[in-house]
C-alpha positions as a printed Julia matrix, in Angstrom:
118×3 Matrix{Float64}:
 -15.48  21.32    4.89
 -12.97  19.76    2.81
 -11.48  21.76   -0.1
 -10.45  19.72   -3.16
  -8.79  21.2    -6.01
 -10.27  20.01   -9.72
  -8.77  21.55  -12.67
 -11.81  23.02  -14.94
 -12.17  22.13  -18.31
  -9.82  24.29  -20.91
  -7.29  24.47  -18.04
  -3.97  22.22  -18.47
  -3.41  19.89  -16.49
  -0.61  20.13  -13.47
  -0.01  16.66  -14.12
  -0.93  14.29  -17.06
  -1.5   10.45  -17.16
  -0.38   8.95  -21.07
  -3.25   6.58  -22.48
  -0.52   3.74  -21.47
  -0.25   4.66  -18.18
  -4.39   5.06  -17.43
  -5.06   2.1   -19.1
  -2.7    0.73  -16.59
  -3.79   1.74  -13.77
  -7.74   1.35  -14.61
  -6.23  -2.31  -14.95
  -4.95  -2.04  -11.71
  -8.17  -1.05  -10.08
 -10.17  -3.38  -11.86
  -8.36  -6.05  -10.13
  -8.96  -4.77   -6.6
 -12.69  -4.54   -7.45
 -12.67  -0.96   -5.66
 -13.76   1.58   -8.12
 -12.9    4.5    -5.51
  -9.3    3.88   -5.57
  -7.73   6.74   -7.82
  -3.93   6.86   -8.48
  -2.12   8.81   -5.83
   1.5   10.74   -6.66
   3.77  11.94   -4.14
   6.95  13.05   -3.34
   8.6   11.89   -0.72
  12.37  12.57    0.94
  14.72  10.2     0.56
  16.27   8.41   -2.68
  19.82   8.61   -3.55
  19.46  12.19   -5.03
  17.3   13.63   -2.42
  13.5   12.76   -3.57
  11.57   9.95   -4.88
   8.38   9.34   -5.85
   5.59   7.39   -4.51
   2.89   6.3    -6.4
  -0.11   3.99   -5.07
  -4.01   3.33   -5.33
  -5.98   5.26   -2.47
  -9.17   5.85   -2.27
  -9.2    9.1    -0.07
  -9.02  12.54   -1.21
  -7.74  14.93    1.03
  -8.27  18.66    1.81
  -6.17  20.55   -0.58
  -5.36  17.08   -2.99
  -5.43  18.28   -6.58
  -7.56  15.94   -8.56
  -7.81  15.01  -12.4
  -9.06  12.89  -14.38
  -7.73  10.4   -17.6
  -9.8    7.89  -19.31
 -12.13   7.43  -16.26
  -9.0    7.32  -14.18
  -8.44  10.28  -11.34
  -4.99  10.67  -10.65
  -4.39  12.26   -7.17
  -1.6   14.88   -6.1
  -1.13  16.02   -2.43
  -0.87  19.44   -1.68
   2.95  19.87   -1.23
   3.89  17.46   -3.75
   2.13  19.73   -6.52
   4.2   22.41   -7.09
   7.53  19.92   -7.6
   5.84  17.47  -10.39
   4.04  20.59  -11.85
   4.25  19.8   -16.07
   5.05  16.41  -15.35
   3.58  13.58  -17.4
   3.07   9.64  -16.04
   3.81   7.04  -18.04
   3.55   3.19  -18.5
   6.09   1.24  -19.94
   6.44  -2.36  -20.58
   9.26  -3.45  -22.56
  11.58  -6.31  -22.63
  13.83  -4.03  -20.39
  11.75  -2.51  -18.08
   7.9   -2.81  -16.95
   6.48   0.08  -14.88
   5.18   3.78  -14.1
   7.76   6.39  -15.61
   7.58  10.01  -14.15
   8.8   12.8   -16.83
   9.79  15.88  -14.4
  10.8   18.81  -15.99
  11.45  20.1   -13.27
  14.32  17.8   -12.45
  17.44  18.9   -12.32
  19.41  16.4   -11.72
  18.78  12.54  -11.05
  20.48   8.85  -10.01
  21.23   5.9   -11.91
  18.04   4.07  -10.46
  15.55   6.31  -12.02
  13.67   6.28   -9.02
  15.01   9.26   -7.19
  16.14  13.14   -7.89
């Protein structure tokens, strides 16, 4: 039996999705035509500061993935990634500089010039 972990209403969050960054991804999945794909973040080794993040459309939920859900868009968070993005929000951005999914950690300590590891 597979155990999934939903946070009940009145709870907070682990991790939040901004309006920008659901609207993006229900974008996203719109254009795959695959309404079961959810938004999966991980954490991954590697990056020049030790960690990086990985963030993709999946449609499987595993045991122990903690699920939630913003605008009609789940956002999906393995078991051993939880506890490092815990409080962390996900953004979309789409400026003139930069175009893409933003993770704010506060539980980063310390982080590279590419923004994409810590």
């Amino acid at each position: 039996m597979q155990t999934i972990s939903i946070t009940p209403r009145g709870v907070q969050p682990k991790v939040t999705l901004t309006s920008a960054a659901s609207a993006k991804v229900a974008e996203l999945i719109a254009k795959e035509g695959d309404e079961s794909l959810a938004l999966r973040l991980g954490v991954r080794p590697g990056g020049c500061s030790g960690f990086s993040y990985q963030l993709e459309l999946d449609a499987t939920v595993d045991e122990g993935d903690v699920v939630n859900e913003f605008g009609g868009v789940r956002l999906v968070v393995d078991a051993k990634s939880i506890e490092i993005v815990k409080g962390a929000e996900i953004d979309y951005r789409d400026t003139l500089q930069v175009a893409g999914f933003h993770v704010n950690n506060p539980n980063v300590t310390h982080s590279c010039g590419c923004g994409n590891s810590f």
